[in-house]
MIMIGU-226206 format. One line per field, with one value per residue (C-alpha): x, y, z; residue number from 1. Coordinates in nm, 3 decimals. Each point is the difference from the previous one (the first is absolute). Example, Ala and Ser with C-alpha at 12.3 -4.5 7.8 and 13.67 -1.06 7.14 Angstrom:
<recs>
X	(1.230;0.137);
Y	(-0.450;0.344);
Z	(0.780;-0.066);
lumlo	(1;2);
</recs>
This chain:
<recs>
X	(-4.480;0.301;0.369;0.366;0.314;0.619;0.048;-0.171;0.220;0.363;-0.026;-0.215;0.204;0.117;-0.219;-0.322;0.143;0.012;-0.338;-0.123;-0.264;0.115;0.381;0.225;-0.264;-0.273;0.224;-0.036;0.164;0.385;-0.122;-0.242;0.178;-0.187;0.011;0.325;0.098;0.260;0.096;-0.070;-0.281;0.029;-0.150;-0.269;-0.344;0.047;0.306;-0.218;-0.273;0.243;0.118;-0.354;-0.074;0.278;-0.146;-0.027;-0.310;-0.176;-0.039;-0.198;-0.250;-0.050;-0.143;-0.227;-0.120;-0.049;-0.212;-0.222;0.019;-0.197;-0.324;0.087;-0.144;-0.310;-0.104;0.128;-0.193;-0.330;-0.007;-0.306;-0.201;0.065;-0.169;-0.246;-0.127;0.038;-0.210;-0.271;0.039;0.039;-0.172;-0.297;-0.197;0.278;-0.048;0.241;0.213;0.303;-0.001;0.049;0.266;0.135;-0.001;0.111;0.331;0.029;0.025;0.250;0.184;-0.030;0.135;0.290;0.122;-0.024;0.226;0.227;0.046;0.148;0.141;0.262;0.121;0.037;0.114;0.324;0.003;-0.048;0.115;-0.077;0.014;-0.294;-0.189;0.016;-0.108;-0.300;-0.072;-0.097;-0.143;-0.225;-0.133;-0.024;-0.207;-0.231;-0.044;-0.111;-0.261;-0.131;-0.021;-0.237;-0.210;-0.384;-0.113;0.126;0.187;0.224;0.049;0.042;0.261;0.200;0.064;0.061;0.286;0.104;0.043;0.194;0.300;0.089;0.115;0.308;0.015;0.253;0.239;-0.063;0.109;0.263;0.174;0.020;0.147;0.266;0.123;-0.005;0.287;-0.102;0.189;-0.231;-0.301;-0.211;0.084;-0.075;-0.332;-0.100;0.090;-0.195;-0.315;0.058;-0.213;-0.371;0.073;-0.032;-0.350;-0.056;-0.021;-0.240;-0.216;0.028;-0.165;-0.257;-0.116;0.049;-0.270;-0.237;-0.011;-0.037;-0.338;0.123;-0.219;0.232;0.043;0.035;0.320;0.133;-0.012;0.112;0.322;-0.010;0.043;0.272;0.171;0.000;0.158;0.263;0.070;0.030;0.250;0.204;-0.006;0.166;0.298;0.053;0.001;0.289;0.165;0.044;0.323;-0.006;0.001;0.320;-0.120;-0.123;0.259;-0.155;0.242;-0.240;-0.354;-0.271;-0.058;-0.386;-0.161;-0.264;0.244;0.232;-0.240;-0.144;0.325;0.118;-0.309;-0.001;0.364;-0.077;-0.310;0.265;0.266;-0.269;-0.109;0.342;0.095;-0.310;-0.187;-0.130;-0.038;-0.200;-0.241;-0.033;-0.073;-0.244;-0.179;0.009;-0.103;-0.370;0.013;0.085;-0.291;-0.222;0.080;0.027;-0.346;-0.121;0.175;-0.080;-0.401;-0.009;0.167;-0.228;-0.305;0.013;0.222;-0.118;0.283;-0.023;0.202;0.194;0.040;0.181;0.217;0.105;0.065;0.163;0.226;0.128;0.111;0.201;0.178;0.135;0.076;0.277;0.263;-0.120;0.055;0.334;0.093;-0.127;0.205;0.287;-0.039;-0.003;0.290;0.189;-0.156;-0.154;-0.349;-0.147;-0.071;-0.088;-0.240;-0.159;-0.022;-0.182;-0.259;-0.042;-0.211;-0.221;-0.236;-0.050;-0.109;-0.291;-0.092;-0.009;-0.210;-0.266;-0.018;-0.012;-0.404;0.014;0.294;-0.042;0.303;0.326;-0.008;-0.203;-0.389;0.110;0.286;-0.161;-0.241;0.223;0.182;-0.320;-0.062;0.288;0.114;-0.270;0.202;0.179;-0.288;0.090;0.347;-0.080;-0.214;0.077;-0.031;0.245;0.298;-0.111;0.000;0.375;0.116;-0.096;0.035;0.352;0.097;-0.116;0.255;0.286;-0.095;0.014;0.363;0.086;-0.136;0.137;0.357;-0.030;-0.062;0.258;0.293;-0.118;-0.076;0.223;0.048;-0.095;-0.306;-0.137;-0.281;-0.097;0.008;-0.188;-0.279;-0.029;-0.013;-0.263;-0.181;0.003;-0.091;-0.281;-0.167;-0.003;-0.203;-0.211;-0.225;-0.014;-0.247;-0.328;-0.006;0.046;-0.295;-0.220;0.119;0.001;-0.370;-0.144;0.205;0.143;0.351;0.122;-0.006;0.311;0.159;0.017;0.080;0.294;0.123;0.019;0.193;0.247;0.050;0.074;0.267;0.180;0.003;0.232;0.217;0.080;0.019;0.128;0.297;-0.098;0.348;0.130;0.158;0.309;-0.056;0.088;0.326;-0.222;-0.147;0.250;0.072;-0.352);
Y	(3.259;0.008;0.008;0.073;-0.041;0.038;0.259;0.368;0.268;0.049;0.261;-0.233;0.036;-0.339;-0.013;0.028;-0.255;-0.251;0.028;0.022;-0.334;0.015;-0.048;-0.273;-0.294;0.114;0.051;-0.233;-0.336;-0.020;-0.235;0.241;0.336;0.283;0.215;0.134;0.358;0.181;0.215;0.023;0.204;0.354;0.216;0.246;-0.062;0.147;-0.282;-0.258;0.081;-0.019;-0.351;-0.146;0.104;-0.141;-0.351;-0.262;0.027;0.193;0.334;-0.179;-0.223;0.359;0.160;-0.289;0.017;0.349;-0.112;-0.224;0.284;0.198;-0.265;-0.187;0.289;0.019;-0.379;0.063;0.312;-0.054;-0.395;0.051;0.282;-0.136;-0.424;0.213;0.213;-0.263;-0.251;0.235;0.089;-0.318;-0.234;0.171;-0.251;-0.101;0.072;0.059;0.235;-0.012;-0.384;-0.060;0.215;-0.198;-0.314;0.159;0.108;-0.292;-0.244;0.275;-0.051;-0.395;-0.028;0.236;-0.260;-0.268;0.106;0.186;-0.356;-0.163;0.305;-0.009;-0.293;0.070;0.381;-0.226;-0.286;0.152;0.377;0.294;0.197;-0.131;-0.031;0.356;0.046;-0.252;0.240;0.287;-0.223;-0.175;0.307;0.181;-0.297;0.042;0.336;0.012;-0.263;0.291;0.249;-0.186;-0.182;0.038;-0.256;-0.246;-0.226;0.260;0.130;-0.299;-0.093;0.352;0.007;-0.375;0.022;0.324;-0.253;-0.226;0.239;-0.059;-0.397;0.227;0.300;-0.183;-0.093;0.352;0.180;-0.257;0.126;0.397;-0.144;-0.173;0.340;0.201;0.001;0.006;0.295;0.237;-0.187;0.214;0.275;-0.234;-0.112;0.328;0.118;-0.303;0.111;0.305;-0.182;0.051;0.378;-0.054;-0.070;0.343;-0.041;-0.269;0.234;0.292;-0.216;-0.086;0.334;0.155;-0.300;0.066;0.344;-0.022;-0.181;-0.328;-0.275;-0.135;-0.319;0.043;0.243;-0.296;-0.232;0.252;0.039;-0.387;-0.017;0.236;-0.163;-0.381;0.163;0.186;-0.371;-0.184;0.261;-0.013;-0.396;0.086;0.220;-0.275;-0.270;0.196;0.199;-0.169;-0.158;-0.380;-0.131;-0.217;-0.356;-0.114;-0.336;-0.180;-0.261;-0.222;-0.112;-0.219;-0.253;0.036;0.363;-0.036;-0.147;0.310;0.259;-0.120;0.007;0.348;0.174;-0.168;0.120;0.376;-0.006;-0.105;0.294;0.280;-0.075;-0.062;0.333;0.252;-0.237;0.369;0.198;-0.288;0.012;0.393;-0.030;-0.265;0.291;0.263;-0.221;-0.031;0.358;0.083;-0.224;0.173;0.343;-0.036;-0.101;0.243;0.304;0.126;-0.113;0.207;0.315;-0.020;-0.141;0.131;0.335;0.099;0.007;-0.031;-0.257;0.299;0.195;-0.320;-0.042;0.397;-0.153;-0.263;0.167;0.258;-0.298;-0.214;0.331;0.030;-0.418;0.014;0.202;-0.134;-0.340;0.051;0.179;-0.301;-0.201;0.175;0.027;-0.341;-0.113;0.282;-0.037;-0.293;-0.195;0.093;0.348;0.019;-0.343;0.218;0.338;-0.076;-0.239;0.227;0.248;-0.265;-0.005;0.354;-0.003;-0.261;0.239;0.315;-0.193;-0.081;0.326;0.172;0.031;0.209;0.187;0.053;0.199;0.052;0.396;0.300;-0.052;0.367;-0.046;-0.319;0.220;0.250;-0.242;-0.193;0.312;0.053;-0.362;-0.235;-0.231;-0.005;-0.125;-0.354;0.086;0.206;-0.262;-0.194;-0.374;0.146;0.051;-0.374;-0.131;0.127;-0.073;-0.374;-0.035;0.127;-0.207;-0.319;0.114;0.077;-0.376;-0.171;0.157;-0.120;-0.323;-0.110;0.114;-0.177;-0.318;0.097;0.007;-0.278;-0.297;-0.229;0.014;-0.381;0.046;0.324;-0.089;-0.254;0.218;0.289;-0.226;-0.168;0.377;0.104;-0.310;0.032;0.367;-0.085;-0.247;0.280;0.216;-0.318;0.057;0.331;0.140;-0.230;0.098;0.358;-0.021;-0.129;0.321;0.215;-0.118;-0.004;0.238;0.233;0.154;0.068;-0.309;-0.140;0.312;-0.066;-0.349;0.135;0.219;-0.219;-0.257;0.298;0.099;-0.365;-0.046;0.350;-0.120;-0.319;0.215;0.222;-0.285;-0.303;-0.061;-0.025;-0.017;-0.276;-0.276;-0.200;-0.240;-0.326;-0.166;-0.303;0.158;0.208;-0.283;-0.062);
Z	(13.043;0.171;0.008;0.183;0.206;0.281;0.268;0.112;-0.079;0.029;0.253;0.269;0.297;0.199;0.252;-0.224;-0.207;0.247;0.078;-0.382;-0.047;-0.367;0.014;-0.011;0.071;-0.227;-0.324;-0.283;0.089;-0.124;-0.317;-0.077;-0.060;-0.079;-0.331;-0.119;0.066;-0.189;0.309;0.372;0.102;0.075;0.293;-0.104;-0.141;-0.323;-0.029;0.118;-0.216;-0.325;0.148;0.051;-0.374;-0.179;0.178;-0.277;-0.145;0.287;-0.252;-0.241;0.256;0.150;-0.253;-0.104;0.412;-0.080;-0.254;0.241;0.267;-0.297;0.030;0.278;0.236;-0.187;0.121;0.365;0.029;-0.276;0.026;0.272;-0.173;-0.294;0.101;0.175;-0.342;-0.213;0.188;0.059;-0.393;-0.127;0.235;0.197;0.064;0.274;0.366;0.266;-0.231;0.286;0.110;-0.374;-0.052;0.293;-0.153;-0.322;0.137;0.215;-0.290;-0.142;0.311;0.020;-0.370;0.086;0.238;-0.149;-0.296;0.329;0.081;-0.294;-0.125;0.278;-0.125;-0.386;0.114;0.143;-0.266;-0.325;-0.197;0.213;-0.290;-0.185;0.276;0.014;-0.315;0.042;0.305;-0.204;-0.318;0.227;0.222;-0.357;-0.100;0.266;0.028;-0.393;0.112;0.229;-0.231;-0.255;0.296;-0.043;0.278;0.275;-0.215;-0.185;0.398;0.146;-0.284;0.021;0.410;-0.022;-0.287;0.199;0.329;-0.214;-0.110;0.366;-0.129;-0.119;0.225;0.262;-0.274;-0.143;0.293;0.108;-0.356;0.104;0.333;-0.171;-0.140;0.320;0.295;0.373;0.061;-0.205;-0.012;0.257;-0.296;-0.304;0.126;0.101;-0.365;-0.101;0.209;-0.187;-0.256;0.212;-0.068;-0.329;0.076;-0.059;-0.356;-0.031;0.291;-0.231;-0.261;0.213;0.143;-0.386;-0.124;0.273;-0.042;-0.346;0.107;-0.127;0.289;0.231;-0.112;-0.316;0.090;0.224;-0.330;-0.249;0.295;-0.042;-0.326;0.007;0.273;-0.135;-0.350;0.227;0.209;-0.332;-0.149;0.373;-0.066;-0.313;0.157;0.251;-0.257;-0.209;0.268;0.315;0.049;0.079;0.379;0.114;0.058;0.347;0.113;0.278;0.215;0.014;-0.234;0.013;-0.301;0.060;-0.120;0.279;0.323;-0.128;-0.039;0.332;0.187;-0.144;0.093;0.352;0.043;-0.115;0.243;0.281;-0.099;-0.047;0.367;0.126;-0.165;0.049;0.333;0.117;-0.356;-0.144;0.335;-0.080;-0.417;0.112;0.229;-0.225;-0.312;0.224;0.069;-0.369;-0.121;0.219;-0.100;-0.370;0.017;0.148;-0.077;-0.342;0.057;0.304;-0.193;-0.246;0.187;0.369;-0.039;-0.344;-0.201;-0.413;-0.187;-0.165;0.310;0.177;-0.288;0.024;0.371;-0.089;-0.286;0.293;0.214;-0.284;-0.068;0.315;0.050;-0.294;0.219;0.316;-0.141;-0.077;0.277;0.286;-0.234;0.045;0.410;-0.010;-0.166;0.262;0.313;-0.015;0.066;0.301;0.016;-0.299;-0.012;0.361;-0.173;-0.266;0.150;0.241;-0.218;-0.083;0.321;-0.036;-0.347;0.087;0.301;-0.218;-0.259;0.260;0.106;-0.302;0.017;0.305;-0.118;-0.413;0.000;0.116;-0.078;0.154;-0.138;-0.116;-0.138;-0.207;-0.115;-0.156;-0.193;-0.133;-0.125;-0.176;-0.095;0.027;-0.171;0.350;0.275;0.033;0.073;0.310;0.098;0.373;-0.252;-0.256;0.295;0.178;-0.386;-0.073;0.281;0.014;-0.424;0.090;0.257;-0.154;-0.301;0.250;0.205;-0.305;-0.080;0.353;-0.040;-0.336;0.118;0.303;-0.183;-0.266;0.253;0.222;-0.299;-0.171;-0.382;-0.078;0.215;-0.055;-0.190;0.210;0.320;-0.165;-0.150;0.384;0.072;-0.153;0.003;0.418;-0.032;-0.226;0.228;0.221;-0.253;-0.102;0.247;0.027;-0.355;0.084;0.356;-0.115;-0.234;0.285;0.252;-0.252;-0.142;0.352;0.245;-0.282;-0.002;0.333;0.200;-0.256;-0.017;0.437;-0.065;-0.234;0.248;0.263;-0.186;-0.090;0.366;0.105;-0.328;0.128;0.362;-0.164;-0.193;0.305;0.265;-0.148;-0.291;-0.360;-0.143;-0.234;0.185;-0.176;-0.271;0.188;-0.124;-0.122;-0.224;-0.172;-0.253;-0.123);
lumlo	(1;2;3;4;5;6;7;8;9;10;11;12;13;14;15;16;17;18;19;20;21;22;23;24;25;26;27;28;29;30;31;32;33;34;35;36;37;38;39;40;41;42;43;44;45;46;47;48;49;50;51;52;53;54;55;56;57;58;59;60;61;62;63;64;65;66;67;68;69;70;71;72;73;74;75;76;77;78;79;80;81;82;83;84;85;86;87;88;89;90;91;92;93;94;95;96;97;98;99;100;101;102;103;104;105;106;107;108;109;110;111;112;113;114;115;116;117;118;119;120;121;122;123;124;125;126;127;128;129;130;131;132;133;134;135;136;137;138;139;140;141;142;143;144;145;146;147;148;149;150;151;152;153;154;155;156;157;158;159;160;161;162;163;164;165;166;167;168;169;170;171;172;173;174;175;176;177;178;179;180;181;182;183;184;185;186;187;188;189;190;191;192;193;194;195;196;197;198;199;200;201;202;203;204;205;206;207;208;209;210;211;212;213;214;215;216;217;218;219;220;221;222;223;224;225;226;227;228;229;230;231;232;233;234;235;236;237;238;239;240;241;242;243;244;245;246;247;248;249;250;251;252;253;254;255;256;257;258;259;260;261;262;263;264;265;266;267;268;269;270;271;272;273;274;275;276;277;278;279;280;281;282;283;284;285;286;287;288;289;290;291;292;293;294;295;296;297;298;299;300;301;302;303;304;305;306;307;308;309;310;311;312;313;314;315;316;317;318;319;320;321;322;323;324;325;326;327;328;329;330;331;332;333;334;335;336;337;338;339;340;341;342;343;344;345;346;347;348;349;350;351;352;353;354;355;356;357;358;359;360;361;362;363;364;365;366;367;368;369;370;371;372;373;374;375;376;377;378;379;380;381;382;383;384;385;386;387;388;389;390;391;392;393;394;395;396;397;398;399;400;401;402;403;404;405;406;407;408;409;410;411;412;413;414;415;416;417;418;419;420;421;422;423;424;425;426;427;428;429;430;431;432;433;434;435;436;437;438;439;440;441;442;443;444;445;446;447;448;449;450;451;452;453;454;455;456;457;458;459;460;461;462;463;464;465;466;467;468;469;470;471;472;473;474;475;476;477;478;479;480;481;482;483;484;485;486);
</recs>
């Protein structure tokens, strides 16, 4: 789900330049040039922003993101709730409600890389474009499972065919990379994140079935439904509309499918830790921390603080509203002033949104108890958003948007076209080992010591990942000559 990529803007002075990780060394080797432009790039935002959208084909795989931003932020944010009230509807005659879900999401995680794994090496060896569109068929696919499921098999089926969209999702986002220039792409993959605001939509759904009285999971499969008919339709618009990708020429190719696939991979694994050596230690950290907390965090709104399903979607509506110009704006910063402050600024809001959340019992509210009462009053419709778990809940919902932005253009400007599948697959596939282990020891804390004692454990993970950013470089390091050809 990613995609980007020569210089910052014109008006960088010399001395900034010099010092930019993502000039000269970390463009696109000479054989490989980037995508054609009609006309040199202009200062100004609103002259980059017309640049980044006459891209290739980035317009239309936009609005088919936008599309998956609809339903994709019902999973992150319902997934939990949702395994939890269907087990205990479905299946109560199981025990340990929590170390289930555990294993339930681990095998979701184990199948996802697995098909990480080999889908590095067909996102670089066979047509980006359709496996974009197998992206979307294949999610749809699996998401229609979900919304007819009745017991553990149809459950088991959905999340697994879900899991193994991600055989394509590498190739997929290698495609929207293709059509994006380095100098912009802090701006085009902001725009791109623009696509978890539209979130907001499929939320609105949500909180209008639920208070309609329709039970919650049968609004999560009715927004299932719905969903896996809106993937199969964006499948369609890829299919016809997406341009066709220029062919990958490698110097050099194995005879053997296995000896090649074996050597590519190993050389990708190489360049990603040549390139990122610090980054990759810091995704690893926050992938354990981000296990931890995703969890935990929606069970202990609802459980521990109190909070309905539809009041934490009125939360979580409020916070995708403000992401989409955030998004783009952190985007922007980038491309102008580059990585670092920006990489520190926004990770730095993250500790304090774990420390507000634990704290929210002894403080319910960020507002005067008076002045809280006078609004209930007036809007009750308004409580949860003057609540002390609403602010720590934007806060870290937004940042994790605005990382993510960072993130993907970090890898956009620092990988190679030939390898980019590759390098994101090994990618994710490291960070996901990470958050392997982290959902059945977080059903055994959670079971036994409740909510707080991960919500410490994320903290503390979060306050040793900012002391690296601050102390140590993160930048890209220079693609090493001998690789350049590959």
């Amino acid at each position: 789900m990613n995609d980007k990529e020569p210089s910052h803007n014109a008006d960088t002075t010399p001395s900034t330049t010099a010092m930019d990780p993502f000039k000269g060394d970390l463009e696109p080797a000479p054989e490989v040039p980037p995508p054609e432009k009609t006309e040199q790039p202009k200062n100004g935002f609103f002259a980059s922003l017309k640049s980044v959208l006459t891209y290739g084909s980035y317009s239309v795989y936009l609005v088919t993101a936008w599309i998956l931003g609809i339903f994709g932020i019902i999973l992150e944010s319902y997934l939990m709730l949702f395994l939890r009230d269907f087990i205990l509807a479905y299946m109560p005659q199981v025990e340990m409600v929590y170390i289930t879900i555990g294993f339930a999401v681990l095998a979701f995680m184990v199948i996802e890389l697995v098909a990480r794994f080999f889908g590095g090496y067909l996102g670089d060896n066979a047509n980006r474009k359709w496996l974009s569109v197998l992206t979307m068929f294949v999610a749809g696919l699996g998401m229609m499972i979900l919304a007819f499921a009745t017991g553990l098999i149809g459950l088991i089926a959905g999340i697994l065919i879900m899991a193994g969209s991600s055989l394509f999702a590498s190739g997929s986002t290698s495609y929207i990379y293709e059509q994006i220039e380095p100098e912009h792409s802090g701006l085009a993959m902001g725009i791109f994140q623009t696509s978890s605001g539209f979130g907001l939509i499929g939320l609105g759904l949500v909180t209008w079935l639920l208070g309609i009285g329709v039970p919650f999971i049968f609004t999560i499969q009715i927004v299932f439904f719905i969903g896996a008919m809106c993937y199969m339709a964006a499948a369609v618009i890829r299919a016809i509309f997406l341009a066709e990708p220029r062919p990958i020429v490698r110097d050099t190719q194995e005879k053997n499918r296995a000896r090649e696939f074996l050597k590519q991979n190993t050389n990708a694994l190489k360049l990603l830790w040549l390139i990122l050596p610090v980054f990759m230690v810091v995704l690893i950290l926050d992938a354990l921390s981000d296990g931890f907390y995703r969890f935990v965090s929606i069970f202990y709104l609802n459980e521990a603080l109190g909070f309905s399903i539809g009041e934490i979607s009125i939360m979580l509506i409020v916070v995708l509203a403000f992401s989409i110009p955030l998004s783009v704006w952190v985007g922007s910063f980038f491309d102008k002033y580059g990585s670092r402050r920006a990489i520190i600024a926004v990770y730095s809001v993250m500790p304090i949104t774990l420390a507000l959340l634990i704290l929210a019992p002894l403080f319910p509210y960020w507002l005067p108890p008076a002045t809280v009462a006078s609004i209930i009053a007036t809007s009750p419709i308004l409580e949860p958003l003057m609540s002390t778990a609403f602010i720590a809940l934007a806060m870290k919902n937004i940042n994790d948007i605005l990382w993510w932005t960072l993130i993907l253009t970090y890898l956009r400007k620092a990988m190679p076209r030939s390898e980019t599948a590759k390098m994101l697959s090994i990618f994710f596939i490291v960070v996901f080992f990470a958050f392997l282990v982290t959902p059945i020891p977080s059903g055994f804390i959670y079971t036994f010591f409740g909510a707080i004692p991960l919500l410490m454990l994320t903290l503390c993970i979060n306050l040793i990942i900012l002391g690296i950013l601050v102390f140590a470089n993160v930048e890209p390091q220079p693609i090493p000559e001998e690789y350049k050809g590959m």
